[in-house]
N, C-alpha and C positions, 0 to 999 in steps of 0.2 A: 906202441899203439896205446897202450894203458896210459902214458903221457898226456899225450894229445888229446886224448877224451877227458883227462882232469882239467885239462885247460880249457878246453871249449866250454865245459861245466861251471867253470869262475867267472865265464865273460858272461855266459846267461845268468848267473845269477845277479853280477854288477847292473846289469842291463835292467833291471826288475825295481820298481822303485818301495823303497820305505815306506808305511804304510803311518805311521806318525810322522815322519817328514810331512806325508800332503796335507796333514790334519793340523801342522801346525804353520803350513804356509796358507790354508783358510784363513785360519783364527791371525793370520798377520792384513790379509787383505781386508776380513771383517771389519780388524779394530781401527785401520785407514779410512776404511769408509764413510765409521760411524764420528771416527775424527769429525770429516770433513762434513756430516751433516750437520755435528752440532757446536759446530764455528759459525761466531755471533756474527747476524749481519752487520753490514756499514751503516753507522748512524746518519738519518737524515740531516738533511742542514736545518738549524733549527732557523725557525719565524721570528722577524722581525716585530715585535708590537708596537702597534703606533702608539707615539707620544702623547699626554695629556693634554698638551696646548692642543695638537689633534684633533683628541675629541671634544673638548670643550668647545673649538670653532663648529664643528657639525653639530654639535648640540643647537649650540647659539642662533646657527643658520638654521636648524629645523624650528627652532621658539618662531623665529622672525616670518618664518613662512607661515606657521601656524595662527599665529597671532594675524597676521593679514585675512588669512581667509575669514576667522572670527568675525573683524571688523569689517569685514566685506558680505557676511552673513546678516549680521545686525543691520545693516543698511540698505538690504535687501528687504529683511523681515520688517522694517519701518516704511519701506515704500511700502508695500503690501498691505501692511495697516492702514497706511494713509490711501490706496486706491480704495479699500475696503470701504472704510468711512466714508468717502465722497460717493461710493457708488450706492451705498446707501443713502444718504442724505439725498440724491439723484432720484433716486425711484419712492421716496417722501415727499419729493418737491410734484414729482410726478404724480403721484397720487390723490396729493392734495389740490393741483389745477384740474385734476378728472374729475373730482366731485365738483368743483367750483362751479366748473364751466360742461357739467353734465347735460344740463338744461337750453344751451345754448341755440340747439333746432330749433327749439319750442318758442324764446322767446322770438327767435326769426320769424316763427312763423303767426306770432303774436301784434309784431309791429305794426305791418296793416292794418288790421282790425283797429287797433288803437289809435292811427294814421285817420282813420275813417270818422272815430269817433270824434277825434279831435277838429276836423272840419265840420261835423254834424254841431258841433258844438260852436262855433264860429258861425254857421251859417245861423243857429238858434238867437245869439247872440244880436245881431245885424236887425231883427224882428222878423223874418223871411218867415214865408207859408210853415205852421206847424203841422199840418198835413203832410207836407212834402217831410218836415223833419222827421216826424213817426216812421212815414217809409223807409227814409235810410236810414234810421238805427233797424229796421226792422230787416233789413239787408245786411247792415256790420255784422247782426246777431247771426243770422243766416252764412252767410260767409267765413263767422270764426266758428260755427258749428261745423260746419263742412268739412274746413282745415285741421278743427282738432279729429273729428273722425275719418278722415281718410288718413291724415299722416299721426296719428297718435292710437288710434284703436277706442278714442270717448264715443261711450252711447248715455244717450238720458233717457230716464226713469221718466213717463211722465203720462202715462197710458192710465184712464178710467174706465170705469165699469168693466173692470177686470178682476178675476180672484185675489184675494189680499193673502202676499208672499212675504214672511216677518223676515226672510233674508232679503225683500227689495224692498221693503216698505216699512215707515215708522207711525203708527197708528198714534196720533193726534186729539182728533176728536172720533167720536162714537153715535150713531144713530140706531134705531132700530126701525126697519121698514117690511111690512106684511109680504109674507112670500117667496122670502129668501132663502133658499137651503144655504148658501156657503157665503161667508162674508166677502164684500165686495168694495172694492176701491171708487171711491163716490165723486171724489174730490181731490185735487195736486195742491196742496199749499206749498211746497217746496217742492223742486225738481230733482232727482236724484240720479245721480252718474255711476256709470260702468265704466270700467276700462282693460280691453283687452278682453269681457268676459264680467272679471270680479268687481264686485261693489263694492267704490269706493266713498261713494255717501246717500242713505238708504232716502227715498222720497216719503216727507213727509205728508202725510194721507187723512182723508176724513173717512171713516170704515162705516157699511153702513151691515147691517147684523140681521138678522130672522128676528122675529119676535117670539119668544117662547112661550 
């Protein structure tokens, strides 16, 4: 009986594992592992560098394309100049026919009158009634006063025994006559013109004055 219980005693204790055995089959898987993490990777394949003939041609092609648009710029920026200039010299040539031919209505509307005078004069010529010629200059006159004040805005200066206004009137001669409080326009020796309003040539006047 005492046999049998030593032996049963042997196999449990075989059965029981070493306590530095598992400690040192750790430390064998540890030092496997760390092998294996710090095993160097696979070197990539290394890169081909292109050649200098290479790049010297893409160089070359990038000058040529560059250099094109350059010259394709300048020849932009000289049309541009040259529109410029012409369209200035355009609105010069323009400006200077607008004054030229500012006047243009007017003398249209001058020709007539002048048309008139020119047969008053021809008929004067001929020896024909000077009667009759007085009337029609006296109608030419009449008809290009008409024309310049309805289509131009002229009014004439030509009103007497009226107060004397140094913006419409240019005193001439002088009188002095009993009774006058304010001086007075007597006499038109020249006729003087508005237009629109403003005086543009003041009527020369004989002024006659109070006596003091």
């Amino acid at each position: 009986m005492s046999k049998k219980k030593r032996k049963g005693n042997k196999m449990g204790e075989d059965s029981k594992m070493d306590p530095k055995e598992d400690t040192v089959q750790e430390e064998i898987v540890a030092e496997t592992m760390d092998d294996e993490d710090l095993a160097e990777p696979e070197a990539a394949p290394e890169e081909v560098a292109p050649s200098t003939d290479d790049e010297l041609a893409k160089l070359e092609e990038q000058n040529k394309v560059l250099a094109n648009e350059v010259i394709e710029l300048r020849e932009r920026l000289m049309r541009n100049a040259a529109d410029t200039d012409n369209y200035k010299k355009r609105l010069q040539r323009e400006k200077e026919d607008a004054v030229r031919y500012a006047n243009t209505s007017l003398v249209k509307d001058l020709i007539g009158p002048l048309d008139d005078f020119s047969r008053a004069l021809d008929a004067a010529s001929q020896g024909g009634d000077f009667k009759a010629l007085e009337e029609g200059v006296r109608m030419i006159e009449d008809k290009l006063y008409t024309t310049l004040k309805t289509n131009w805005g002229l009014e004439v200066i030509d009103a007497v025994d009226v107060p004397f206004d140094p913006d419409q009137h240019e005193a001439c001669l002088m009188e002095e006559v009993d009774g006058l409080d304010v001086d007075t326009v007597t006499m038109i020796l020249q006729k003087g013109y508005k237009l629109n309003g403003r005086v543009i040539r003041p009527a020369k006047v004989r002024v006659a004055k109070g006596r003091s």
